[in-house]
C-alpha positions as CSV (number, residue, x, y, z in Angstrom):
1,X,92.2,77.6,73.5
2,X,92.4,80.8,71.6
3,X,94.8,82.3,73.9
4,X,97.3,78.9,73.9
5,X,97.6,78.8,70.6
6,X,98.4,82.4,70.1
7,X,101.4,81.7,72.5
8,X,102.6,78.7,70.1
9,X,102.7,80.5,67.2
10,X,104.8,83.5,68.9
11,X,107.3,81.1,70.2
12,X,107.9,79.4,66.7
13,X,108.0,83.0,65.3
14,X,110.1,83.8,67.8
15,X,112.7,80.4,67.5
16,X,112.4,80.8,63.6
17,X,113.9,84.5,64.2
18,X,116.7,83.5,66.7
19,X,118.0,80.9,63.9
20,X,117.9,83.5,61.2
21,X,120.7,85.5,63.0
22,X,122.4,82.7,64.2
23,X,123.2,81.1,60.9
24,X,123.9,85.3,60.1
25,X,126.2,85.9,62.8
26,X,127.6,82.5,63.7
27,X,127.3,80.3,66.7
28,X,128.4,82.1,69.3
29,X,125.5,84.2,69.5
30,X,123.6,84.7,72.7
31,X,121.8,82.5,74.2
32,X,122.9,79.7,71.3
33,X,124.1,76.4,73.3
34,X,127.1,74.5,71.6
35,X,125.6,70.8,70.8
36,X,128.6,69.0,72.8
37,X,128.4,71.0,76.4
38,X,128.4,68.4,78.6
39,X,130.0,65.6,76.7
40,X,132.6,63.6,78.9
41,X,136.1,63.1,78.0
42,X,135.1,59.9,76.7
43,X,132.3,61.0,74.4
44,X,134.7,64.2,73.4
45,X,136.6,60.7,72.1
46,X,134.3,58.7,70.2
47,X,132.6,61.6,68.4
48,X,136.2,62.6,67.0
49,X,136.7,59.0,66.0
50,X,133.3,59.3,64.3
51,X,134.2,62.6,62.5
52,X,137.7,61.2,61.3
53,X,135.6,57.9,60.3
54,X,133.1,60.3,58.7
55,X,135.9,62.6,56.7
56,X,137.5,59.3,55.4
57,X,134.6,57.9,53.9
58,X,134.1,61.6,52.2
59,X,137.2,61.3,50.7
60,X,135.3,57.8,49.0
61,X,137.8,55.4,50.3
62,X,136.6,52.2,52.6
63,X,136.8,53.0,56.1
64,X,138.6,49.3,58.1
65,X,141.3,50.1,60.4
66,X,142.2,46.3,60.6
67,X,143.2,46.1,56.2
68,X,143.2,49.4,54.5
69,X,144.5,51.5,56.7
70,X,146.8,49.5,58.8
71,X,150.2,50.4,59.0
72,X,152.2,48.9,56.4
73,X,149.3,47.8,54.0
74,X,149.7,48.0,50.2
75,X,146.5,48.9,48.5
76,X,145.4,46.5,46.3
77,X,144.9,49.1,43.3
78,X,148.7,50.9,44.0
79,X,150.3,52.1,41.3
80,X,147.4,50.9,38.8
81,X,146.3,53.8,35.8
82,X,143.0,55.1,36.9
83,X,141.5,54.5,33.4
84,X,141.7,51.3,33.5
85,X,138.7,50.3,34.2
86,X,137.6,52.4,31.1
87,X,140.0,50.5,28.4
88,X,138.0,48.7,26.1
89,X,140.3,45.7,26.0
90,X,140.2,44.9,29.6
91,X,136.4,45.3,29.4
92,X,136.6,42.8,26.7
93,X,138.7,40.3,28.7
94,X,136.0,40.9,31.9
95,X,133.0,40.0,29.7
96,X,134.5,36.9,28.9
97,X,135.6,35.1,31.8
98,X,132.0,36.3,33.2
99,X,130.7,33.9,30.1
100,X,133.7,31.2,31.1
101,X,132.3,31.0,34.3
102,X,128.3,30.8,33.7
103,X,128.4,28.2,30.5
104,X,124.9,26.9,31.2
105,X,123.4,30.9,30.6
106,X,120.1,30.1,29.1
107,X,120.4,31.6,25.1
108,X,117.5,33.3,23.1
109,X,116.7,30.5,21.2
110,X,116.4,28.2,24.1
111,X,114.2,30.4,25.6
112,X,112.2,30.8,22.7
113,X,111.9,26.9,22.4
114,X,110.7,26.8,26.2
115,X,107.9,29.8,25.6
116,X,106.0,27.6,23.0
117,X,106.5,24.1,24.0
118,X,106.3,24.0,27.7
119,X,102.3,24.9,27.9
120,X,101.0,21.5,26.0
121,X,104.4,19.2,25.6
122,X,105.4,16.5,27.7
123,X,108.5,16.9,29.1
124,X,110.4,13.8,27.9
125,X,109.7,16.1,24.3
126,X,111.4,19.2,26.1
127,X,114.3,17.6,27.2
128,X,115.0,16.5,23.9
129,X,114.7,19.4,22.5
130,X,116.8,21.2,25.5
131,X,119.2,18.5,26.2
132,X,121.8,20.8,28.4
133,X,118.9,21.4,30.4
134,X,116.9,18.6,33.5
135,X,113.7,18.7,34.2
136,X,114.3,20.8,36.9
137,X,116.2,23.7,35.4
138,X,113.4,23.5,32.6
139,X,110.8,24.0,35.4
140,X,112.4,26.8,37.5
141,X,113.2,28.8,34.3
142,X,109.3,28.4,33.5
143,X,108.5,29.5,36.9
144,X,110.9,32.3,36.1
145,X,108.8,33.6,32.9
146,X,105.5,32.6,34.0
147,X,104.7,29.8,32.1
148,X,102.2,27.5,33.1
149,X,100.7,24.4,32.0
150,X,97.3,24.2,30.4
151,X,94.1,22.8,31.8
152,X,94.0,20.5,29.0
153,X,97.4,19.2,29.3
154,X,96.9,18.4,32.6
155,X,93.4,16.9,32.4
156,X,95.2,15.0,29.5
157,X,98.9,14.1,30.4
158,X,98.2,14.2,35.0
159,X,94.9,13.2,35.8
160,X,94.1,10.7,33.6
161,X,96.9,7.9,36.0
162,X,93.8,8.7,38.8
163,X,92.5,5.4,39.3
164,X,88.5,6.3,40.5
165,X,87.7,2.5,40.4
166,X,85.7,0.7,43.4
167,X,89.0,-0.6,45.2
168,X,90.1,-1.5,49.0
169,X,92.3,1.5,48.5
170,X,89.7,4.3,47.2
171,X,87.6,3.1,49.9
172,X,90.5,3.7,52.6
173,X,91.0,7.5,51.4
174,X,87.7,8.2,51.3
175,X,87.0,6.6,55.2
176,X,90.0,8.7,56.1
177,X,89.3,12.2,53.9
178,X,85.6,12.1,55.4
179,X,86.6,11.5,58.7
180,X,90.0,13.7,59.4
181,X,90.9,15.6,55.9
182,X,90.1,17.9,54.0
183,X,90.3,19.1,50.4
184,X,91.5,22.8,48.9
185,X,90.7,24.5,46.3
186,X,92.9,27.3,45.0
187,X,91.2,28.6,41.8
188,X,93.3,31.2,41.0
189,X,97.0,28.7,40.6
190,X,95.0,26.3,39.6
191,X,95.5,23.5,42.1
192,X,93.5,21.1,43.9
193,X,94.9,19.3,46.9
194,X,93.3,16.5,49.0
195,X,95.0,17.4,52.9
196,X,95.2,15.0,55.5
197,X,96.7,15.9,58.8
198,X,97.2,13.9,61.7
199,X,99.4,13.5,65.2
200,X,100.1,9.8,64.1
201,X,103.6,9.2,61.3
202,X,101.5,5.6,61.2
203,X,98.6,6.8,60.0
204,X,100.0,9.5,57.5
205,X,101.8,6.7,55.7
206,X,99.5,4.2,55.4
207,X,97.1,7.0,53.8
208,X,100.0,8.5,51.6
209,X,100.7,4.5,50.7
210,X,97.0,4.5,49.4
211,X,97.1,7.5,47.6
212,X,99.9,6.6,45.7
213,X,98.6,2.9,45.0
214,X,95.1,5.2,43.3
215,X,98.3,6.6,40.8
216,X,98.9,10.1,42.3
217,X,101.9,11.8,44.2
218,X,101.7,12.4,47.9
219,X,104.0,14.0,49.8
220,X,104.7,13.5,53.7
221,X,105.8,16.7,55.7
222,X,106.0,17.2,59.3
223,X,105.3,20.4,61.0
224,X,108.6,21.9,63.1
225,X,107.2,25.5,63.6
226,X,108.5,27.0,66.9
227,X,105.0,27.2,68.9
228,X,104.7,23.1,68.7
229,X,107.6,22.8,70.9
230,X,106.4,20.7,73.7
231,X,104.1,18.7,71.9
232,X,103.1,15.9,69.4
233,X,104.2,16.9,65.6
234,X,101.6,17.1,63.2
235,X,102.2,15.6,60.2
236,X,100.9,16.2,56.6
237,X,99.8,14.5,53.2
238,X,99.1,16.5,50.2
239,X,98.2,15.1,47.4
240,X,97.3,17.3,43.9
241,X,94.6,16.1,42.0
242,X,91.2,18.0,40.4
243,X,89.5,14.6,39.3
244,X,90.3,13.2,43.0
245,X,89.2,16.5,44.5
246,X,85.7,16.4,42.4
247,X,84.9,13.2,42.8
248,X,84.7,13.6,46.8
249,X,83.6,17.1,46.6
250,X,80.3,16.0,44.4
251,X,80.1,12.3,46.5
252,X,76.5,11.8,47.3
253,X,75.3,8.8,50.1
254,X,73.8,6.8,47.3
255,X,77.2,6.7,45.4
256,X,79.5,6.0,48.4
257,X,76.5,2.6,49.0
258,X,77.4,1.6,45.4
259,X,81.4,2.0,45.7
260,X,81.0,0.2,49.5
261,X,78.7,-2.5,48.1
262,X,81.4,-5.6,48.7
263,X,82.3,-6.3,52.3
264,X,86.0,-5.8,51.5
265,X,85.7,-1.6,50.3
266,X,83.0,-1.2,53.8
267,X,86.4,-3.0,56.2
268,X,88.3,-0.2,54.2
269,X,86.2,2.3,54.5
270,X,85.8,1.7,58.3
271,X,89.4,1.6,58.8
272,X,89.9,4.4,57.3
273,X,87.3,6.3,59.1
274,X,88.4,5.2,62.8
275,X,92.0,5.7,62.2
276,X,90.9,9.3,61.6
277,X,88.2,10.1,64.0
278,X,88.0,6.9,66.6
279,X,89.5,6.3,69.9
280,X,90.5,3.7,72.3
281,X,89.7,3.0,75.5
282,X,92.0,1.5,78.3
283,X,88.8,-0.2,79.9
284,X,88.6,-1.9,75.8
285,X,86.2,0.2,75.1
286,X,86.4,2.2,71.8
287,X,84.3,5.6,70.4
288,X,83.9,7.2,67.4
289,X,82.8,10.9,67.3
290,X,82.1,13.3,64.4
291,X,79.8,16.9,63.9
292,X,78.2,15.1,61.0
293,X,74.8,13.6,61.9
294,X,74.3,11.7,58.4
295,X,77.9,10.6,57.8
296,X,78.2,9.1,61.7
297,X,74.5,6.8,60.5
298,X,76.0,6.4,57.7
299,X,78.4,4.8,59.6
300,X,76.8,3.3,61.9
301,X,74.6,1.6,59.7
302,X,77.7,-0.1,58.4
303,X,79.1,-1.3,60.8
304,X,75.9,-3.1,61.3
305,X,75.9,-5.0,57.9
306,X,79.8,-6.0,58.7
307,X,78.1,-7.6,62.1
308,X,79.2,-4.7,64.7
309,X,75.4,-3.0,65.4
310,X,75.6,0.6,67.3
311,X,74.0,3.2,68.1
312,X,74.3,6.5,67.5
313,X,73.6,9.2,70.5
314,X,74.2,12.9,70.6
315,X,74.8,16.1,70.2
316,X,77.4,17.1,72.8
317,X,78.8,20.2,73.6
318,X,82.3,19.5,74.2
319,X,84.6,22.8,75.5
320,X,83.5,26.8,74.4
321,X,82.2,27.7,71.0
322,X,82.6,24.2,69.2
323,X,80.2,22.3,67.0
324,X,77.9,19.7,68.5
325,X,79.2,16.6,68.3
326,X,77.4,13.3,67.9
327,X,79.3,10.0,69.2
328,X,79.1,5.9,68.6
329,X,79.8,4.3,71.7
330,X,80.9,0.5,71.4
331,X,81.1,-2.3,74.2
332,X,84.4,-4.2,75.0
333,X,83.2,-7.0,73.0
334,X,81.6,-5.4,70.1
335,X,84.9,-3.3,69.8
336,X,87.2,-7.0,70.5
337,X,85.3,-8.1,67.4
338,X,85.6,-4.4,65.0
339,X,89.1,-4.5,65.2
340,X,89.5,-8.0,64.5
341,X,87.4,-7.3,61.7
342,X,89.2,-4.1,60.8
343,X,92.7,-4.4,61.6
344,X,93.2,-0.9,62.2
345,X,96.7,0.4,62.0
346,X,96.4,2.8,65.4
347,X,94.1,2.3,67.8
348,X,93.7,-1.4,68.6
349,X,95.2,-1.1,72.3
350,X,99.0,-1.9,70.8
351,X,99.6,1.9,70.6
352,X,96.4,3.7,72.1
Protein backbone atom coordinates (compact mmCIF):
# COMPACT_ATOMS: atom_id res chain seq x y z
CA UNK A 1 0.00 0.00 0.00
CA UNK A 2 3.05 1.96 0.97
CA UNK A 3 4.68 1.59 -2.27
CA UNK A 4 1.24 2.58 -4.43
CA UNK A 5 0.78 5.52 -2.82
CA UNK A 6 4.31 6.74 -3.17
CA UNK A 7 3.73 6.31 -6.99
CA UNK A 8 0.58 8.71 -6.79
CA UNK A 9 2.12 11.26 -5.25
CA UNK A 10 5.17 11.30 -7.83
CA UNK A 11 2.79 11.38 -10.70
CA UNK A 12 0.79 14.47 -9.35
CA UNK A 13 4.21 16.00 -8.54
CA UNK A 14 5.22 15.15 -11.66
CA UNK A 15 1.77 16.52 -13.75
CA UNK A 16 1.81 19.63 -11.31
CA UNK A 17 5.55 20.27 -12.85
CA UNK A 18 4.64 19.62 -16.54
CA UNK A 19 1.76 22.43 -16.19
CA UNK A 20 4.11 24.85 -14.54
CA UNK A 21 6.26 25.07 -17.78
CA UNK A 22 3.49 24.81 -19.94
CA UNK A 23 1.65 27.82 -18.87
CA UNK A 24 5.66 29.24 -18.88
CA UNK A 25 6.44 28.33 -22.24
CA UNK A 26 3.17 28.08 -24.06
CA UNK A 27 1.20 25.18 -25.49
CA UNK A 28 3.29 23.83 -27.84
CA UNK A 29 5.40 22.25 -25.42
CA UNK A 30 6.23 18.55 -25.61
CA UNK A 31 4.23 16.14 -24.91
CA UNK A 32 1.17 18.91 -24.37
CA UNK A 33 -2.00 17.59 -26.60
CA UNK A 34 -4.06 20.49 -28.18
CA UNK A 35 -7.76 20.01 -26.57
CA UNK A 36 -9.46 19.84 -30.34
CA UNK A 37 -7.13 16.96 -32.00
CA UNK A 38 -9.51 14.84 -33.34
CA UNK A 39 -12.55 17.06 -33.76
CA UNK A 40 -14.40 16.47 -37.12
CA UNK A 41 -15.02 19.10 -39.54
CA UNK A 42 -18.31 19.34 -38.13
CA UNK A 43 -17.34 19.80 -34.48
CA UNK A 44 -14.33 22.24 -35.86
CA UNK A 45 -17.99 24.10 -36.81
CA UNK A 46 -20.15 24.22 -33.93
CA UNK A 47 -17.35 25.00 -31.44
CA UNK A 48 -16.60 28.29 -33.66
CA UNK A 49 -20.27 29.04 -33.62
CA UNK A 50 -19.98 28.62 -29.81
CA UNK A 51 -16.95 30.86 -29.52
CA UNK A 52 -18.54 33.69 -31.77
CA UNK A 53 -21.88 33.11 -29.64
CA UNK A 54 -19.58 33.29 -26.59
CA UNK A 55 -17.51 36.68 -27.72
CA UNK A 56 -20.93 38.28 -28.44
CA UNK A 57 -22.43 37.88 -25.24
CA UNK A 58 -18.88 39.31 -23.81
CA UNK A 59 -19.38 42.28 -25.54
CA UNK A 60 -22.96 42.30 -23.13
CA UNK A 61 -25.32 42.35 -26.08
CA UNK A 62 -28.21 39.52 -26.36
CA UNK A 63 -27.10 36.80 -28.47
CA UNK A 64 -30.66 35.81 -31.17
CA UNK A 65 -29.72 35.39 -34.68
CA UNK A 66 -33.55 35.43 -35.60
CA UNK A 67 -34.11 39.60 -34.11
CA UNK A 68 -31.00 41.35 -33.06
CA UNK A 69 -28.73 40.44 -35.29
CA UNK A 70 -30.60 39.67 -38.39
CA UNK A 71 -29.80 41.53 -41.26
CA UNK A 72 -31.56 44.68 -41.63
CA UNK A 73 -32.79 44.95 -37.88
CA UNK A 74 -32.96 48.34 -36.18
CA UNK A 75 -32.16 48.07 -32.45
CA UNK A 76 -34.73 49.08 -30.41
CA UNK A 77 -32.39 51.51 -28.37
CA UNK A 78 -30.65 53.18 -31.78
CA UNK A 79 -29.69 56.39 -31.65
CA UNK A 80 -31.07 56.81 -27.87
CA UNK A 81 -28.38 58.99 -25.20
CA UNK A 82 -26.95 56.33 -22.99
CA UNK A 83 -27.86 58.34 -19.84
CA UNK A 84 -30.98 58.12 -20.22
CA UNK A 85 -31.85 55.79 -18.07
CA UNK A 86 -30.04 57.98 -15.45
CA UNK A 87 -32.19 61.39 -15.98
CA UNK A 88 -34.17 62.03 -13.13
CA UNK A 89 -37.26 63.08 -15.05
CA UNK A 90 -37.65 59.96 -17.02
CA UNK A 91 -37.26 58.07 -13.66
CA UNK A 92 -40.01 60.22 -12.47
CA UNK A 93 -42.29 59.49 -15.33
CA UNK A 94 -41.32 55.39 -14.90
CA UNK A 95 -42.36 55.46 -11.23
CA UNK A 96 -45.56 56.75 -12.09
CA UNK A 97 -47.12 54.66 -14.64
CA UNK A 98 -45.75 51.70 -12.39
CA UNK A 99 -48.32 53.31 -9.64
CA UNK A 100 -51.07 53.90 -12.84
CA UNK A 101 -50.91 50.49 -13.35
CA UNK A 102 -51.12 48.73 -9.77
CA UNK A 103 -53.94 51.20 -8.11
CA UNK A 104 -55.09 48.61 -5.67
CA UNK A 105 -51.13 48.69 -3.94
CA UNK A 106 -52.05 48.04 -0.36
CA UNK A 107 -50.92 51.58 1.64
CA UNK A 108 -49.34 51.86 5.24
CA UNK A 109 -52.28 52.69 6.83
CA UNK A 110 -54.26 49.94 5.44
CA UNK A 111 -51.90 47.67 6.48
CA UNK A 112 -51.71 49.03 9.79
CA UNK A 113 -55.60 48.81 10.07
CA UNK A 114 -55.34 44.92 8.93
CA UNK A 115 -52.34 44.18 11.78
CA UNK A 116 -54.68 45.08 14.63
CA UNK A 117 -58.09 44.22 13.58
CA UNK A 118 -57.92 40.98 11.74
CA UNK A 119 -56.84 38.77 15.00
CA UNK A 120 -60.38 39.38 16.99
CA UNK A 121 -62.82 41.31 14.28
CA UNK A 122 -65.28 39.85 12.20
CA UNK A 123 -64.86 40.42 8.92
CA UNK A 124 -68.06 42.22 7.94
CA UNK A 125 -66.13 45.03 10.52
CA UNK A 126 -62.95 44.72 8.21
CA UNK A 127 -64.51 45.29 5.08
CA UNK A 128 -65.95 48.32 6.32
CA UNK A 129 -63.09 49.57 7.47
CA UNK A 130 -61.16 48.38 4.04
CA UNK A 131 -63.78 48.93 1.61
CA UNK A 132 -61.36 48.67 -1.73
CA UNK A 133 -60.51 45.48 -0.40
CA UNK A 134 -62.94 41.56 -0.52
CA UNK A 135 -62.76 39.22 1.86
CA UNK A 136 -60.42 37.51 -0.15
CA UNK A 137 -57.75 40.08 -0.80
CA UNK A 138 -58.13 40.79 3.09
CA UNK A 139 -57.32 37.12 3.71
CA UNK A 140 -54.30 36.52 1.31
CA UNK A 141 -52.66 39.81 2.46
CA UNK A 142 -53.07 38.27 6.21
CA UNK A 143 -51.64 35.15 4.99
CA UNK A 144 -48.96 37.31 3.47
CA UNK A 145 -47.86 39.00 7.09
CA UNK A 146 -48.71 36.15 9.24
CA UNK A 147 -51.64 37.07 10.84
CA UNK A 148 -53.78 34.59 12.26
CA UNK A 149 -56.99 34.36 14.06
CA UNK A 150 -57.18 33.91 17.79
CA UNK A 151 -58.36 30.81 19.65
CA UNK A 152 -60.92 32.90 21.22
CA UNK A 153 -62.30 34.39 18.11
CA UNK A 154 -62.78 31.29 16.72
CA UNK A 155 -64.19 29.41 19.75
CA UNK A 156 -66.43 32.65 19.69
CA UNK A 157 -67.34 33.83 16.07
CA UNK A 158 -66.77 29.65 14.24
CA UNK A 159 -67.62 27.06 16.50
CA UNK A 160 -70.24 28.22 18.28
CA UNK A 161 -72.88 27.54 14.55
CA UNK A 162 -71.83 23.61 15.61
CA UNK A 163 -75.03 22.17 16.38
CA UNK A 164 -73.90 19.03 19.02
CA UNK A 165 -77.69 18.35 19.58
CA UNK A 166 -79.12 14.57 19.56
CA UNK A 167 -80.36 14.85 15.80
CA UNK A 168 -80.93 12.16 12.73
CA UNK A 169 -78.03 14.09 11.28
CA UNK A 170 -75.35 13.98 14.29
CA UNK A 171 -76.25 10.44 14.55
CA UNK A 172 -75.43 9.87 10.66
CA UNK A 173 -71.82 11.49 10.95
CA UNK A 174 -70.97 9.79 13.83
CA UNK A 175 -72.22 6.02 12.21
CA UNK A 176 -70.09 7.16 9.25
CA UNK A 177 -66.84 8.89 11.21
CA UNK A 178 -66.72 5.62 13.46
CA UNK A 179 -67.05 3.38 10.81
CA UNK A 180 -64.88 4.82 7.61
CA UNK A 181 -63.33 8.43 8.85
CA UNK A 182 -61.15 9.77 10.64
CA UNK A 183 -60.34 12.97 12.50
CA UNK A 184 -56.76 15.16 12.41
CA UNK A 185 -55.34 17.05 14.50
CA UNK A 186 -52.65 19.58 13.48
CA UNK A 187 -51.63 21.40 16.76
CA UNK A 188 -49.16 23.49 15.53
CA UNK A 189 -51.78 25.60 12.51
CA UNK A 190 -54.26 25.17 14.73
CA UNK A 191 -56.76 23.07 12.82
CA UNK A 192 -58.97 20.27 13.43
CA UNK A 193 -60.59 18.43 10.55
CA UNK A 194 -63.13 15.55 10.65
CA UNK A 195 -61.91 13.34 7.14
CA UNK A 196 -64.08 11.01 5.47
CA UNK A 197 -62.90 9.19 2.36
CA UNK A 198 -64.66 6.95 0.34
CA UNK A 199 -64.72 5.17 -3.43
CA UNK A 200 -68.58 6.15 -3.48
CA UNK A 201 -69.51 10.30 -4.97
CA UNK A 202 -73.02 8.91 -3.22
CA UNK A 203 -71.88 8.43 -0.06
CA UNK A 204 -69.41 11.55 0.23
CA UNK A 205 -72.45 13.77 -0.45
CA UNK A 206 -74.87 12.50 1.57
CA UNK A 207 -72.21 12.77 4.57
CA UNK A 208 -71.02 16.37 3.36
CA UNK A 209 -75.06 17.17 3.17
CA UNK A 210 -75.05 16.18 6.93
CA UNK A 211 -72.27 17.96 7.98
CA UNK A 212 -73.38 21.03 6.67
CA UNK A 213 -77.10 20.50 8.03
CA UNK A 214 -74.92 20.26 11.95
CA UNK A 215 -73.78 24.21 10.72
CA UNK A 216 -70.25 23.59 9.46
CA UNK A 217 -68.39 23.87 5.97
CA UNK A 218 -67.52 20.73 4.14
CA UNK A 219 -65.77 20.49 1.21
CA UNK A 220 -65.94 17.59 -1.59
CA UNK A 221 -62.61 16.80 -3.47
CA UNK A 222 -61.76 14.06 -5.56
CA UNK A 223 -58.42 12.50 -5.86
CA UNK A 224 -56.81 12.73 -9.73
CA UNK A 225 -53.14 11.87 -8.65
CA UNK A 226 -51.41 9.91 -11.53
CA UNK A 227 -50.86 6.41 -9.69
CA UNK A 228 -55.01 6.02 -9.42
CA UNK A 229 -55.13 5.79 -13.11
CA UNK A 230 -57.01 2.56 -13.78
CA UNK A 231 -59.03 2.66 -10.81
CA UNK A 232 -62.07 3.95 -8.78
CA UNK A 233 -61.41 7.77 -7.59
CA UNK A 234 -61.35 8.38 -4.03
CA UNK A 235 -63.18 11.04 -2.91
CA UNK A 236 -62.91 13.34 0.13
CA UNK A 237 -64.90 15.41 2.81
CA UNK A 238 -63.15 17.71 5.15
CA UNK A 239 -64.75 19.44 7.42
CA UNK A 240 -62.84 22.03 10.12
CA UNK A 241 -64.19 22.04 13.45
CA UNK A 242 -62.29 21.67 17.17
CA UNK A 243 -65.80 21.38 19.08
CA UNK A 244 -66.81 18.54 16.34
CA UNK A 245 -63.37 16.99 16.56
CA UNK A 246 -63.59 16.83 20.61
CA UNK A 247 -66.76 15.76 21.01
CA UNK A 248 -66.00 12.37 19.01
CA UNK A 249 -62.48 12.25 20.09
CA UNK A 250 -63.74 12.17 24.04
CA UNK A 251 -67.18 10.00 22.89
CA UNK A 252 -67.56 7.30 25.44
CA UNK A 253 -70.21 4.04 24.82
CA UNK A 254 -72.45 5.34 27.62
CA UNK A 255 -72.77 8.84 25.78
CA UNK A 256 -73.24 7.46 22.20
CA UNK A 257 -76.57 5.06 24.28
CA UNK A 258 -77.90 8.49 25.42
CA UNK A 259 -77.55 10.39 21.96
CA UNK A 260 -79.00 6.88 20.18
CA UNK A 261 -81.76 6.52 22.77
CA UNK A 262 -84.89 7.30 20.09
CA UNK A 263 -85.25 4.71 17.31
CA UNK A 264 -84.94 7.47 14.76
CA UNK A 265 -80.82 8.63 15.69
CA UNK A 266 -80.01 4.30 16.08
CA UNK A 267 -81.67 3.98 11.89
CA UNK A 268 -79.10 6.94 11.50
CA UNK A 269 -76.56 5.79 13.10
CA UNK A 270 -76.82 2.36 11.40
CA UNK A 271 -76.98 3.87 8.10
CA UNK A 272 -74.32 5.74 8.58
CA UNK A 273 -72.22 2.91 9.81
CA UNK A 274 -72.96 0.35 6.82
CA UNK A 275 -72.57 2.89 4.20
CA UNK A 276 -69.07 3.07 5.49
CA UNK A 277 -67.99 -0.33 6.51
CA UNK A 278 -70.94 -2.90 5.09
CA UNK A 279 -71.26 -4.86 2.08
CA UNK A 280 -73.67 -6.54 -0.18
CA UNK A 281 -74.03 -9.62 -1.31
CA UNK A 282 -75.29 -10.86 -4.86
CA UNK A 283 -76.80 -14.17 -3.05
CA UNK A 284 -78.88 -10.94 -0.66
CA UNK A 285 -76.73 -11.49 1.73
CA UNK A 286 -75.13 -8.49 3.50
CA UNK A 287 -71.73 -8.20 6.08
CA UNK A 288 -70.43 -5.74 8.07
CA UNK A 289 -66.74 -5.89 9.21
CA UNK A 290 -64.61 -3.76 11.46
CA UNK A 291 -61.02 -4.20 13.72
CA UNK A 292 -63.05 -2.87 16.57
CA UNK A 293 -64.35 -5.58 18.90
CA UNK A 294 -66.59 -3.17 21.20
CA UNK A 295 -67.78 -0.73 18.49
CA UNK A 296 -68.98 -3.97 16.12
CA UNK A 297 -71.22 -5.16 19.74
CA UNK A 298 -71.95 -2.12 20.03
CA UNK A 299 -73.37 -2.55 16.94
CA UNK A 300 -74.70 -5.40 16.98
CA UNK A 301 -76.55 -4.97 19.89
CA UNK A 302 -78.43 -2.28 18.01
CA UNK A 303 -79.41 -3.66 15.50
CA UNK A 304 -81.11 -6.02 17.80
CA UNK A 305 -83.24 -3.35 19.67
CA UNK A 306 -84.33 -1.99 15.92
CA UNK A 307 -85.55 -5.82 15.40
CA UNK A 308 -82.47 -7.11 13.15
CA UNK A 309 -80.63 -9.65 15.97
CA UNK A 310 -76.86 -10.81 14.92
CA UNK A 311 -74.13 -12.16 15.89
CA UNK A 312 -70.88 -11.11 16.06
CA UNK A 313 -67.88 -13.85 15.07
CA UNK A 314 -64.26 -13.24 14.65
CA UNK A 315 -61.07 -12.29 14.49
CA UNK A 316 -59.98 -12.92 10.83
CA UNK A 317 -56.80 -12.51 9.38
CA UNK A 318 -57.54 -11.20 6.09
CA UNK A 319 -54.15 -10.68 3.59
CA UNK A 320 -50.27 -10.07 5.20
CA UNK A 321 -49.67 -7.80 8.16
CA UNK A 322 -53.34 -6.42 8.72
CA UNK A 323 -55.40 -6.16 11.90
CA UNK A 324 -57.73 -8.80 12.92
CA UNK A 325 -60.91 -8.27 11.86
CA UNK A 326 -64.18 -9.20 13.43
CA UNK A 327 -67.41 -9.58 11.08
CA UNK A 328 -71.51 -9.47 11.45
CA UNK A 329 -72.80 -11.84 9.07
CA UNK A 330 -76.73 -11.29 8.24
CA UNK A 331 -79.25 -13.80 6.40
CA UNK A 332 -81.10 -12.83 3.20
CA UNK A 333 -84.05 -12.10 5.19
CA UNK A 334 -82.64 -10.37 8.17
CA UNK A 335 -80.74 -8.16 5.69
CA UNK A 336 -84.34 -7.81 3.21
CA UNK A 337 -85.67 -6.32 6.51
CA UNK A 338 -82.25 -3.85 7.67
CA UNK A 339 -82.40 -2.10 4.59
CA UNK A 340 -85.93 -1.66 4.56
CA UNK A 341 -85.52 -0.40 7.87
CA UNK A 342 -82.44 1.63 6.96
CA UNK A 343 -82.72 2.86 3.62
CA UNK A 344 -79.21 2.99 2.98
CA UNK A 345 -78.05 5.14 0.21
CA UNK A 346 -75.30 2.33 -1.34
CA UNK A 347 -75.53 -0.95 -0.79
CA UNK A 348 -79.15 -2.07 -1.01
CA UNK A 349 -78.58 -4.38 -4.25
CA UNK A 350 -79.57 -1.07 -6.60
CA UNK A 351 -75.78 -0.25 -6.97
CA UNK A 352 -73.77 -3.05 -5.01
Amino acid sequence: MAGKSEQVVGSLKEFNEFVKKRDEKGRFLKGHIPWNKGLTKESDEKVRRYAEKESIIKKGKHYSPRTEFKKGTIPWNKGLPKDIWCNPEMEARRLHRLREAIPNRWTEKEVEILKKCYPSVQMEEILKLLPRRSAHAIRQKAQKLGLRRTQRFRCEVFEKKVNLEPTEELAYVLGAVLGDGCIVEQRKKGNYIIVLSTTSKIFAESFALAVRKLGLHASLSQNLHPSHLGQKPIFYVRAHSKRLFSFIKNLTFPELKKILARESHAIAFLRGFYEAEGSFKRRGEMSISNSNRALLMFVGNLMGKVGVPVNVTGPYLWGTNRKPMFLIQVGKEKTKKFLGLVKPSIKCGVDG
